[in-house]
C-alpha positions as CSV (number, residue, x, y, z in Angstrom):
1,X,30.9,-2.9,13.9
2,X,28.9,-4.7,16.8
3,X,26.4,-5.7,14.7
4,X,25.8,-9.3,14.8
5,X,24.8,-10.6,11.5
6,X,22.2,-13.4,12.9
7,X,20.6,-10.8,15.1
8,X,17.1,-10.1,14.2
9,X,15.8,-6.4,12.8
10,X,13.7,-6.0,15.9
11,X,16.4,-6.4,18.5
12,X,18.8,-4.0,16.2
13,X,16.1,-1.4,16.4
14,X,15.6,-2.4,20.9
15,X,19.3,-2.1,21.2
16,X,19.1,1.2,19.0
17,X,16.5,2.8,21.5
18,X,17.8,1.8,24.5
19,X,21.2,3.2,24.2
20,X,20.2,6.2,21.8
21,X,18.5,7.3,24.8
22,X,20.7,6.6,27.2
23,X,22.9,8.7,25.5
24,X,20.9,11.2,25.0
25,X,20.3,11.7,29.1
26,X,24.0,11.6,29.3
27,X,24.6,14.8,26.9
28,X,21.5,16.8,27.4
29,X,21.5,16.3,30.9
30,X,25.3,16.1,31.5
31,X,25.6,19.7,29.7
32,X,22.6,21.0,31.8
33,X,20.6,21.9,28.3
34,X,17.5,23.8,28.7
35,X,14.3,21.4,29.0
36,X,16.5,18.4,28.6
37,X,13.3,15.7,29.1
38,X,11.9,17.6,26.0
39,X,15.1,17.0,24.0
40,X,15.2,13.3,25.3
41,X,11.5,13.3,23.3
42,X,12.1,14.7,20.2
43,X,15.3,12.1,20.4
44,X,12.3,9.2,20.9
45,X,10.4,10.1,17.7
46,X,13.2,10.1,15.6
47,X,14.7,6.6,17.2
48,X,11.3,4.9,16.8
49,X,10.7,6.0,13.3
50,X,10.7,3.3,10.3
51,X,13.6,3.7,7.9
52,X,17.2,5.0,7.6
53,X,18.3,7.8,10.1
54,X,18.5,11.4,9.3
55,X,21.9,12.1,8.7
56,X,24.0,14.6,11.1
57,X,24.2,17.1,8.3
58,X,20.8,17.1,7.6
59,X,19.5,16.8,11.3
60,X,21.8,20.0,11.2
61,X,19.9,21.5,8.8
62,X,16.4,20.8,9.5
63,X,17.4,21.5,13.0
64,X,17.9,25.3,11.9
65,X,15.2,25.4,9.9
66,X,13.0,24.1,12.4
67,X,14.1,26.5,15.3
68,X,13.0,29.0,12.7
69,X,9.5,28.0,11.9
70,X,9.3,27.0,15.4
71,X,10.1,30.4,16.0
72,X,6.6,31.6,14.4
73,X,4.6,30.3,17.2
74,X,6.0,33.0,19.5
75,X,4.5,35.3,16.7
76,X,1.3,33.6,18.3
77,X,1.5,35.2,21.6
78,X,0.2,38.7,20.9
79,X,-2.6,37.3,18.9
80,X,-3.7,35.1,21.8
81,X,-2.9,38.0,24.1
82,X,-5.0,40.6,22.1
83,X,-7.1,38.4,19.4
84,X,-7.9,35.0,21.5
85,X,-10.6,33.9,19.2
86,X,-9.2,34.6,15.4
87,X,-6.1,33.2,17.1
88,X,-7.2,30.0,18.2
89,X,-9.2,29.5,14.5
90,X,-5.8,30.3,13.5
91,X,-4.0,27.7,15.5
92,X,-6.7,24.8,14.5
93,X,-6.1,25.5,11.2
94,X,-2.4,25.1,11.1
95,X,-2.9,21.8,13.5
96,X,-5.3,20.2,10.7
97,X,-2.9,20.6,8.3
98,X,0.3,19.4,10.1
99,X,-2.0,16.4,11.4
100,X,-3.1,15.8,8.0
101,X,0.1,16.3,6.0
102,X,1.4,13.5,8.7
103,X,-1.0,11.1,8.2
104,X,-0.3,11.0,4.6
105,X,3.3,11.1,4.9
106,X,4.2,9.4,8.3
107,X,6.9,12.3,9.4
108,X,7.4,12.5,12.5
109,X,9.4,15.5,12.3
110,X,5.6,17.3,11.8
111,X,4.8,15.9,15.3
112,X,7.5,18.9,16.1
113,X,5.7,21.4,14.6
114,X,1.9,20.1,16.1
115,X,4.4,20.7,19.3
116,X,5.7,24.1,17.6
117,X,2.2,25.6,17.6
118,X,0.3,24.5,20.5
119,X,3.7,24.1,23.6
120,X,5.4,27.2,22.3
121,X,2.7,29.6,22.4
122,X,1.4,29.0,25.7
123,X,5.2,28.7,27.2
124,X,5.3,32.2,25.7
125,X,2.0,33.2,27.6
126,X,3.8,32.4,30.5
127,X,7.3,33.6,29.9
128,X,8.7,34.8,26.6
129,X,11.9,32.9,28.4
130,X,10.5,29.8,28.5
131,X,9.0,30.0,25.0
132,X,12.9,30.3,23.4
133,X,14.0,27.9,25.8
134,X,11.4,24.8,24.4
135,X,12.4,26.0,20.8
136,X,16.4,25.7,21.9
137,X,15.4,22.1,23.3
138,X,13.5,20.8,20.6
139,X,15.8,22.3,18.1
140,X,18.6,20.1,19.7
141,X,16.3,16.9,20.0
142,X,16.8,16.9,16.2
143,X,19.9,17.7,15.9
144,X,20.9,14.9,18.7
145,X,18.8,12.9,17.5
146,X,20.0,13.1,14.2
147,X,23.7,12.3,15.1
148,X,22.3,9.3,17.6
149,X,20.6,7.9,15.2
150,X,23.5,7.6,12.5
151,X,26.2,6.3,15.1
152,X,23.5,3.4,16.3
153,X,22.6,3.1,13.1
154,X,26.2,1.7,11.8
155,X,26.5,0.3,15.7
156,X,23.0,-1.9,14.3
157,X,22.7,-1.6,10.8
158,X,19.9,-3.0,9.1
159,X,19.8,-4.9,5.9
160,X,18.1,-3.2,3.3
161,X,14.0,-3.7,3.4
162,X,12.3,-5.2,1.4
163,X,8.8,-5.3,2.6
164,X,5.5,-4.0,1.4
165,X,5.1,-0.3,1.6
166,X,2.8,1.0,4.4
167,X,-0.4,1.8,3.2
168,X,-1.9,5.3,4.1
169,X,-4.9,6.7,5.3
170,X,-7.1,8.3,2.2
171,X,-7.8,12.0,1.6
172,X,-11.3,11.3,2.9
173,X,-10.2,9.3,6.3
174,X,-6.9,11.7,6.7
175,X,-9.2,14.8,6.8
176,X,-11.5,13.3,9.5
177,X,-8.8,11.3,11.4
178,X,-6.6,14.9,11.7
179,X,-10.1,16.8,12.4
180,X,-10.6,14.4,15.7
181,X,-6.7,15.0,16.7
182,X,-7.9,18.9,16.6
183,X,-10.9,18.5,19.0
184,X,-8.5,16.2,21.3
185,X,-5.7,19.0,21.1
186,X,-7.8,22.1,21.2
187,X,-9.9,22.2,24.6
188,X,-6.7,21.1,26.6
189,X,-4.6,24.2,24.7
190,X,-7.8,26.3,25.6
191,X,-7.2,25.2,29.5
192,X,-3.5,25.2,29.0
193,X,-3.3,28.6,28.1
194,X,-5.6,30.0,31.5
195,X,-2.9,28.6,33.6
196,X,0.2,28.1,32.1
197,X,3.0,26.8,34.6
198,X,0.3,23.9,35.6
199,X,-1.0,22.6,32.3
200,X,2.2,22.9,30.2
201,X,3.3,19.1,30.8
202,X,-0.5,18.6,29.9
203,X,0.0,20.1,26.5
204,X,3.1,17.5,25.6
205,X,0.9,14.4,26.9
206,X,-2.3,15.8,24.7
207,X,-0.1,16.0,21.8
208,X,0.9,12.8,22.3
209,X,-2.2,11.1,23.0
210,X,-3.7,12.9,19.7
211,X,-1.0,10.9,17.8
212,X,-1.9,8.0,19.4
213,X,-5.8,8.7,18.8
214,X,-4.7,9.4,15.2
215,X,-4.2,5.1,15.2
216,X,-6.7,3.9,17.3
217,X,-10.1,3.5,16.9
218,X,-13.2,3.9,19.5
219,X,-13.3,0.1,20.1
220,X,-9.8,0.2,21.8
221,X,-9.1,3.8,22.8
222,X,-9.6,3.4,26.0
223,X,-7.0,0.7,26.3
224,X,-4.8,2.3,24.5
225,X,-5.3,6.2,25.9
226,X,-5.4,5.5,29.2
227,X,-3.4,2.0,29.8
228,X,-0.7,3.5,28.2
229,X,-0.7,6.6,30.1
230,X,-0.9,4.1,33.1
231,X,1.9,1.9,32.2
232,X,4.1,4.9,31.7
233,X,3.6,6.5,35.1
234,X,4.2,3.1,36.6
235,X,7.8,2.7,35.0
236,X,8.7,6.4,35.6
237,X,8.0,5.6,39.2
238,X,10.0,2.7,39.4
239,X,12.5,4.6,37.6
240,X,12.3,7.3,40.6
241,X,12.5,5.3,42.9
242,X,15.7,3.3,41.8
243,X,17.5,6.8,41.4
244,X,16.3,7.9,44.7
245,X,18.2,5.1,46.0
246,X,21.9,7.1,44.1
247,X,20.8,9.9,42.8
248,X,23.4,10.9,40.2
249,X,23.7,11.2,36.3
250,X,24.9,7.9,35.7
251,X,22.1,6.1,38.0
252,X,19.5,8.4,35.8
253,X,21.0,6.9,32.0
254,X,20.6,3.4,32.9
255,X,17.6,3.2,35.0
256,X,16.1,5.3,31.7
257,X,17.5,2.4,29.4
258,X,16.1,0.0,31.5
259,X,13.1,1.4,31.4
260,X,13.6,1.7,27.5
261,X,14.4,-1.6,27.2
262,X,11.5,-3.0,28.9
263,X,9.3,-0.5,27.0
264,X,11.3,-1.7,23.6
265,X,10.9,-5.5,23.1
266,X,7.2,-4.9,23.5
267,X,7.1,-2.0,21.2
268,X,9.1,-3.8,18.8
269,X,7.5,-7.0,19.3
270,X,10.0,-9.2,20.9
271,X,7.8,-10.0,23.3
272,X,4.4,-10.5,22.2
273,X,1.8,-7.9,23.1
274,X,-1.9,-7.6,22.4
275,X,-1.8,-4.2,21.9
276,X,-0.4,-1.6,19.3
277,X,2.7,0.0,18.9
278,X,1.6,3.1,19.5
279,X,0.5,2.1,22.9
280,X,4.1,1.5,23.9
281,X,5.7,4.1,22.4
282,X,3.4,6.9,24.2
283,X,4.1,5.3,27.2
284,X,7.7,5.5,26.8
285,X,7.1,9.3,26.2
286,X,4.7,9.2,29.3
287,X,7.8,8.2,31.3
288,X,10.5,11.2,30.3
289,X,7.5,13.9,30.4
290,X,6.7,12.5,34.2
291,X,10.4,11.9,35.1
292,X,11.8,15.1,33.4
293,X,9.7,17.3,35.5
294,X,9.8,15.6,38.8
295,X,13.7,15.8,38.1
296,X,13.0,19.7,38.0
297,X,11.2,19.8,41.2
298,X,13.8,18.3,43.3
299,X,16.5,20.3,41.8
300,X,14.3,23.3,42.9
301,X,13.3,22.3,46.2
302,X,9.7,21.4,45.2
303,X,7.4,18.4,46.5
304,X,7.9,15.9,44.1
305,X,5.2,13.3,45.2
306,X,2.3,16.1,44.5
307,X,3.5,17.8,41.9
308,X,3.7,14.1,39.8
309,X,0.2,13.1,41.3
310,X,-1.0,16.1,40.0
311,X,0.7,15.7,36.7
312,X,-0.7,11.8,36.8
313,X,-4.0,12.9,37.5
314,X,-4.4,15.8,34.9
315,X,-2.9,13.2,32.1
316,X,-5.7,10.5,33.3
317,X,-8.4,13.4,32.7
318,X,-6.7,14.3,29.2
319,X,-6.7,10.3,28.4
320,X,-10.4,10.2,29.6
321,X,-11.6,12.9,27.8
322,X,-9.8,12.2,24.5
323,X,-11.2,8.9,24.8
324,X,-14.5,10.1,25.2
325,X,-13.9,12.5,21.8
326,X,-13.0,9.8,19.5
327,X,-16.2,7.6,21.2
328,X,-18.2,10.4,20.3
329,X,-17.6,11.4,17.1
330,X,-17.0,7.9,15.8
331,X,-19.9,7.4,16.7
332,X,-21.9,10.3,15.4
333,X,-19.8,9.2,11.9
334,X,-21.2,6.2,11.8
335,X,-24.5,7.5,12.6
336,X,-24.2,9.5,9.3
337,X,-23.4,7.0,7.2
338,X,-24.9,4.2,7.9
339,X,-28.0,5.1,9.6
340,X,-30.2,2.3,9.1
341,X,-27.9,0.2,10.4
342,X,-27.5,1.9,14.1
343,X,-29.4,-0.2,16.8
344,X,-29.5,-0.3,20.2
345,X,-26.7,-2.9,20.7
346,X,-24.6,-1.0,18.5
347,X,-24.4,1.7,20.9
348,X,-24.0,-0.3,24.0
């Protein structure tokens, strides 16, 4: 046991991340695993959830289950293919309810199925291929995530919590706060599936950013959207760089616990920080969906400077306009119910 019994909860759960990750670029990219960067992902939603681990026979589990429900959204393809409209209705029905079902519980295993539903289908637009092969990789997110999680976990064990439970969003503010993630999710799927190979990255970063949204309110969502978004190009491109200097597996783990690290004590509040959690966290995730496909495009043969400024930019626009969406109908909610109260300062 490393764990250090005067060490602080907080630097348990930075150490945790940092070389839970770390480990997980050494397996999924040491065994050349399909999609590895979306693997790495899953692997940072389960490391930065509150609470005990899943354990490696239940990540096993829920690993197969999920590759099967996951599954389903191929089942999506002809519909989209044949019956766009019912289809999409279809889609934004199943996204309310996973949004919602998450706000009340705080799962972030449903974050996989929001993925399941909007990144399978149009990978299977594209290539019926490339479909299995994000179910495959998020299937062994959880599963590697599962077993990460339980060795760092008795690495840095945590003393039992006795906190106040967190409080959750009512029926009332869970159905509208999951209705605004739709309208952020939807148009970007709708543009997604037109051109597939271009906007799939821009499906992960809109799912992410409508789990940020789901947080935030209009005051700060621009901070939060697009600084984030910001912040987690910047560190993926220092990252780059650093491995462009040796470019081998070894150079790629640490440079990504580095930039974990850094990430970390501000996410965990080590290091103070005026902003939320959540603005942290999708920046790390900004980092690995930047850095996992610019990884791709040298290994191809593909220019890596424009394909990531393309990336950058479309993420910015996502950021923008999901920060304009919560502006608006925050906004127009207000307007509703307190409209006597609505002045012309108020909507300055």
């Amino acid at each position: 046991m490393w764990s250090n019994p005067l060490m602080h909860r907080a630097d348990k759960a930075v150490l945790r991340l940092t070389l839970g990750l770390g480990l997980s670029v050494l397996i999924t990219y040491g065994l050349a695993l399909p999609q590895p960067h979306l693997s790495c992902l899953v692997v940072i939603l389960l490391l930065c959830k509150p609470g005990p681990p899943l354990s490696p026979i239940k990540g096993l589990l829920m690993g197969g289950v999920l590759m099967g429900l996951m599954a389903s959204g191929v089942l999506m393809v002809p519909l989209l293919e044949h019956y766009g409209a019912s289809a999409l209705m279809l889609i934004a029905l199943i996204l309310f309810g996973l949004f919602y079902l998450g706000l009340k519980s705080g799962n972030p295993l449903l974050t996989l199925l929001v993925i399941t539903f909007t990144l399978v289908p149009v990978a299977g637009v594209a290539d019926q291929a490339l479909a299995f092969m994000v179910i495959q990789a998020l299937a062994t997110g959880v599963m590697l995530g599962a077993f990460i999680g339980t060795v760092s976990h008795n690495l840095f064990p945590d003393e039992p919590s006795q906190g106040a439970k967190p409080a959750y969003l009512s029926p009332e503010n869970a159905s509208w706060v999951a209705l605004r993630a739709v309208i952020i999710v939807l148009p970007i799927l709708v543009l997604a599936l037109q051109d597939p190979s271009h906007y799939l990255a821009a499906i992960m970063k809109t799912v992410a950013l409508s789990q940020q949204a789901c947080t935030t309110n209009a005051r700060n969502a621009g901070k939060e959207l697009i600084g984030s978004t910001l912040v987690g190009a910047l560190v993926a491109a220092i990252a780059w760089s650093g491995l462009a200097l040796w470019p081998n597996l070894w150079m790629l783990m640490l440079w990504v616990m580095a930039t974990s690290l850094w990430l970390g004590v501000r996410l965990f509040r080590i290091k103070t920080s005026r902003v939320a959690p959540s603005f942290w966290v999708n920046a790390l995730m900004t980092m690995m969906i930047l850095l996992g496909p610019a990884i791709q495009d040298s290994a191809n043969g593909k220019d890596v400077l424009q394909a990531s400024l393309f990336r950058l930019g479309l993420f910015l626009l996502v950021a923008c306009y999901a920060w304009g969406a919560v502006w608006v109908l925050e906004r127009w909610r207000a307007g509703r119910h307190l409209p006597h109260t609505i002045n012309h300062e108020t909507m300055s």
